[in-house]
N, C-alpha and C positions, 0 to 999 in steps of 0.2 A: 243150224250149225250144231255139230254135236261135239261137244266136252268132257275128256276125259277124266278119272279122275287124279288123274300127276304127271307131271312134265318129271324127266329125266337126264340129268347132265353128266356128259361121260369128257374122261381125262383122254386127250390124244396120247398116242405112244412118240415119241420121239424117236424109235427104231425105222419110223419113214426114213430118215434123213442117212440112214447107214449106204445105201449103196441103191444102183440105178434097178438093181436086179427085183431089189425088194420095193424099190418105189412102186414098180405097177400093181401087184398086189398089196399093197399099204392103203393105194389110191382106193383100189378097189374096197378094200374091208371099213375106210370111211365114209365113200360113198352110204355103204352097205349100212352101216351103222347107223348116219342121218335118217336115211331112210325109212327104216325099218324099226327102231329102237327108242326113237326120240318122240313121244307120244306130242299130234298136234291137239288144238284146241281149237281148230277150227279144220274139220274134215275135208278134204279136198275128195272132185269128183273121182273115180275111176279110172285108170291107168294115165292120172295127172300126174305129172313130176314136175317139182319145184326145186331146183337145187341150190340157188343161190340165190340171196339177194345185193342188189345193187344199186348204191344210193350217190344221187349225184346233189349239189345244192348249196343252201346256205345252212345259216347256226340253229337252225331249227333241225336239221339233220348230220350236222358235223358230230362228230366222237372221239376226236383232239388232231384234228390235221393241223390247225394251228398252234399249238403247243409250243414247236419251236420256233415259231416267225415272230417277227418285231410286229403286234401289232395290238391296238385296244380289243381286235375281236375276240379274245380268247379267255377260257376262264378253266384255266388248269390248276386253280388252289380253292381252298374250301372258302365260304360254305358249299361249292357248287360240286354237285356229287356225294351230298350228304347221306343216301340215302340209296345210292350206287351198290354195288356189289365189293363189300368191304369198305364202305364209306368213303371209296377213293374221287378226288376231283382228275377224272380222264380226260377234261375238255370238252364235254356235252354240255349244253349250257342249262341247265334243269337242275332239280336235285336227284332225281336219278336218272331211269330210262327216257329216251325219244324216239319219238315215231319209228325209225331207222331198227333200233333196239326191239321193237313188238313185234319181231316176225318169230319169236317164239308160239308165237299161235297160228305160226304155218309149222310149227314142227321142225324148224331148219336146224338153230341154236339159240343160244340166253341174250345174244346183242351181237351186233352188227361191228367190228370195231372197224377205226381211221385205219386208210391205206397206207398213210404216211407215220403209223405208229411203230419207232423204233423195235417195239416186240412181239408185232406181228411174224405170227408162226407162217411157213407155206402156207402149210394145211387148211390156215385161217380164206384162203383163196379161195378153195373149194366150194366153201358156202355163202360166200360174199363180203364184199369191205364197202365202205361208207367213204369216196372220194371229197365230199363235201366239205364246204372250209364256212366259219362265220364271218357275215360282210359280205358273202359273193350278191352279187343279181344277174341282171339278164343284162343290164347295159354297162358296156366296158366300165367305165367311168365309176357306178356305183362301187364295184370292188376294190378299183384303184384307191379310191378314197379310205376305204375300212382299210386297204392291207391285207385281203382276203388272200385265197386263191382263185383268179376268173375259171369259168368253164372252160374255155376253150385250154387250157392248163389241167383243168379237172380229166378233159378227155385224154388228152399226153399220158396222165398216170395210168387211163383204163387203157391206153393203148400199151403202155408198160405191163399192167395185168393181164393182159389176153398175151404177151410172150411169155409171160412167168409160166400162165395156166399149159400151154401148148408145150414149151421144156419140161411139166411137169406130169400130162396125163395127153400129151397129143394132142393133136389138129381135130380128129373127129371129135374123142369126147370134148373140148373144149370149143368147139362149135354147137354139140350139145347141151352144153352149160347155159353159155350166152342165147341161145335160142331159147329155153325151157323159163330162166330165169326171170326173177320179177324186175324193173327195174322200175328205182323211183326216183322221181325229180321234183324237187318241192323249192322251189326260189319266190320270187318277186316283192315280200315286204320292203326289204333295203331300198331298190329302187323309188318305191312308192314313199317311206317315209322319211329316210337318207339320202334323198338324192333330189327328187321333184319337187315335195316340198320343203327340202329344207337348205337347197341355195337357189335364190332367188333369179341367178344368170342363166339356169337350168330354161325356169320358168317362162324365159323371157326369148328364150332359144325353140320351146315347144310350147303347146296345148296339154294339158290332163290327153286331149284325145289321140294327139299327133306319139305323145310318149309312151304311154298305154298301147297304142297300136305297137312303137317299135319294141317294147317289151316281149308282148303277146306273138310278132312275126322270129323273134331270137327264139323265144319260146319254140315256136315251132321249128326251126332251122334245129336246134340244138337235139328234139325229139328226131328228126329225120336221120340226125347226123348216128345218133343213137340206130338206129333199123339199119343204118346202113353198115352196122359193126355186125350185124346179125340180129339184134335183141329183138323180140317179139311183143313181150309182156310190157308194157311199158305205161305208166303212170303219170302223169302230169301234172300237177294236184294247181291249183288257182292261188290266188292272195286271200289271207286272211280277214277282217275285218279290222285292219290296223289301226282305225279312228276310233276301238276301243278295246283298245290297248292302254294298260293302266300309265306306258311314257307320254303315250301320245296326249293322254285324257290331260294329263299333266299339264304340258307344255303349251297345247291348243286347243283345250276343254271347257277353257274359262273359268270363274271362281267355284262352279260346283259340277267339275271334271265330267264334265257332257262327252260323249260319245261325239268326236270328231269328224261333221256329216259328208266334209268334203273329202275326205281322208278314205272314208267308206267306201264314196260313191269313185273314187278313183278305183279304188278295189275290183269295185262291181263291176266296171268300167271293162278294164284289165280283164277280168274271168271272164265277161262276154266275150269279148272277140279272140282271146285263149282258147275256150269252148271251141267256140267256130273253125278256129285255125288247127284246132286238134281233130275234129271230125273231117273235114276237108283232108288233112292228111290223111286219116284212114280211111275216106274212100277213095284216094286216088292211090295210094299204096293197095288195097282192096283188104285190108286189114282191122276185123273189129276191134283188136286187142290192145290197139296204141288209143289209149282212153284217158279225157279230162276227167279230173277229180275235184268237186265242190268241199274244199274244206271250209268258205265261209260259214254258211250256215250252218252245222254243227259246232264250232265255234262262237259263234254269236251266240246259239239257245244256252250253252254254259256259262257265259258270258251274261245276260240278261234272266237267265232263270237261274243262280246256280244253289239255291236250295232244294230244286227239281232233280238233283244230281247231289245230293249231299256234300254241296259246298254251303257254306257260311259266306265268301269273300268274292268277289267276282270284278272289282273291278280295284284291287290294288291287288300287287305280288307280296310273297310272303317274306320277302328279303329287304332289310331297313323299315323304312318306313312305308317302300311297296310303292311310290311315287314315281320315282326315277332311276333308283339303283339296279342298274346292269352290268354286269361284267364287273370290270375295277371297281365301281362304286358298291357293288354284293363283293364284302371281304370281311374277314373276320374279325375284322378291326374297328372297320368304324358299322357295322352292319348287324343289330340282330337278326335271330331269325324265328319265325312264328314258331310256337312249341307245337303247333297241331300242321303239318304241311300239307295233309288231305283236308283240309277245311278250304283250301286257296287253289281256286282257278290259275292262277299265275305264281311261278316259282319267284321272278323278278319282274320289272317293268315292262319286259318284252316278251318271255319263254313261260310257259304255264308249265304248270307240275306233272309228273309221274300219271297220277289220277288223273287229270284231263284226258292228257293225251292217250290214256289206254282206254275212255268212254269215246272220244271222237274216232279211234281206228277202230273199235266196236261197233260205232255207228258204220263208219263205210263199208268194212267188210257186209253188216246188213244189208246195205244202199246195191254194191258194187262186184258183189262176190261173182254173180253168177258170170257176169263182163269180166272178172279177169282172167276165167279159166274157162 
């Protein structure tokens, strides 16, 4: 991958917004500008085009859709977003960038923002929004519970974007869009750790294996349902290693916060038949490009190595005491926060830092470049 040497951020004009006449050439001259002006960091092939990104999910890709819903998922006051662009808390649960936000290394723009953000410009369409809400999963229930937004909700809003996009620059190009575009879909913690293990009627309702399947089959229903809008590109990404996770270490880690093996192994569980259920779709679609994404393992080695990576902390978050404090409990009140934030694998109990997450999108673009394009 070749690295240039400076990304470039350029002000929209607001004269889009004058008249229908100027719209089509406004469109035009933004396109033009993404494209052309905004230096990537990771080189795409030859007469590739990537115009937007599109992020579906839970809080690990959210960028404040919850903001204004009643509910514990959201974390729109500081400390979170300490380290944001202006120090603002947007509702990303980190203290600055996530996943969502690093397509600055496709060259597109500086972050992905919520589609449900009051000051979302048009223009912000063009190159992608972040539908993803914190709390969501793959099974109804798990959302209901957090007060997320569910997927199937998630999609209602991207069907609201694809009228906006089509009143804004047409049916072709905006077929264009969603067909070129990347989309990402990154769920399934919640289920796994808010839902399966931790009410016990769940348990007694399912198997690790029976729930994990219905996970991994919404999984795929959800991707299909995505190809079937147009999308092409499309991402998948697995479950985390949630049993070392510094809440989970916590709560059922025991007194010297062990890595939680069943917690894991439900993970693993989940991504395999994900896996399966994702390739099965693309070859009966005949489509390479609808691809699972292993974010375990890259995860885990910063996790279990992270002096390997110029971390110091790896298995508590940088926020309180790094034990439990997520969301409401990371606040400025009752919660310091670590003076070095690149020294912590984990921003809070649940969400790792800025720096993680831009070594683990570093790794897959390595891993997966050549499969996405």
């Amino acid at each position: 991958m070749e690295r240039p040497r400076s990304v470039h951020h350029h002000i929209i004009p607001y004269f889009c917004l004058v008249s229908s006449s100027m719209l089509f050439w406004c469109t035009f001259f933004l396109v033009l500008l993404f494209t052309t002006t905004t230096h990537a960091l990771v080189k795409l092939p030859e007469n590739t085009t990537v115009p937007a990104v599109i992020v579906f999910g839970d809080s690990i890709v959210d960028a404040g859709n919850n903001d204004d819903m009643i509910t514990e998922a959201r974390c729109d006051y500081a400390p979170y977003g300490i380290d944001f662009d202006g120090g603002v808390a947007t509702g990303r649960f980190s203290n600055g960038k996530v996943p969502g936000d690093i397509v600055e290394e496709l060259g597109i723009k500086p972050s992905i923002p919520a589609y449900r953000d009051p000051n979302l410009k048009p223009e912000d369409l063009l190159t992608g929004v972040t539908f993803a809400s914190g709390g969501a999963g793959y099974v109804p229930l798990t959302t209901k519970l957090a007060g997320g937004i569910p997927l199937p909700q998630q999609l209602k809003y991207f069907e609201q974007y694809i009228a906006k996009l089509k009143a804004m620059v047409g049916e072709e190009r905006t077929q264009f869009i969603i067909k070129n575009s990347l989309f990402v879909v990154i769920c399934g913690s919640n289920d796994i750790a808010n839902d399966f293990f931790a009410l016990p009627p769940v348990q007694l309702h399912y198997t690790v294996a029976s729930f994990t399947a219905l996970m991994a089959d919404n999984a795929r229903s959800f991707a299909q349902t995505l190809y079937g809008y147009g999308a092409r590109r499309i991402l998948v990404f697995g479950a985390p290693p949630i049993g070392c996770v510094p809440s989970q270490r916590t709560v059922a880690g025991g007194p010297t916060r062990d890595c939680v093996a069943r917690f894991n192994d439900a993970s693993k569980l989940f991504n395999s038949k994900l896996s399966a259920n994702i390739d099965a779709l693309s070859t009966t679609l005949q489509d390479p490009t609808i691809i699972y994404i292993d974010i375990y393992s890259p995860l885990l080695d910063l996790i279990l190595s992270p002096q390997q990576y110029g971390f110091k902390v790896g298995d508590k978050g940088c926020c309180g005491t790094g034990l439990i404090e997520v969301t409401a409990l990371c606040n400025n009140y009752t919660a310091a926060v670590c003076p070095i934030r690149s020294d912590y694998v984990f921003w809070d109990s649940f969400h790792p830092t800025e720096k993680a997450y831009r070594i683990i999108v570093a790794k897959l673009f390595d891993k997966y470049f050549d499969r996405f394009f």
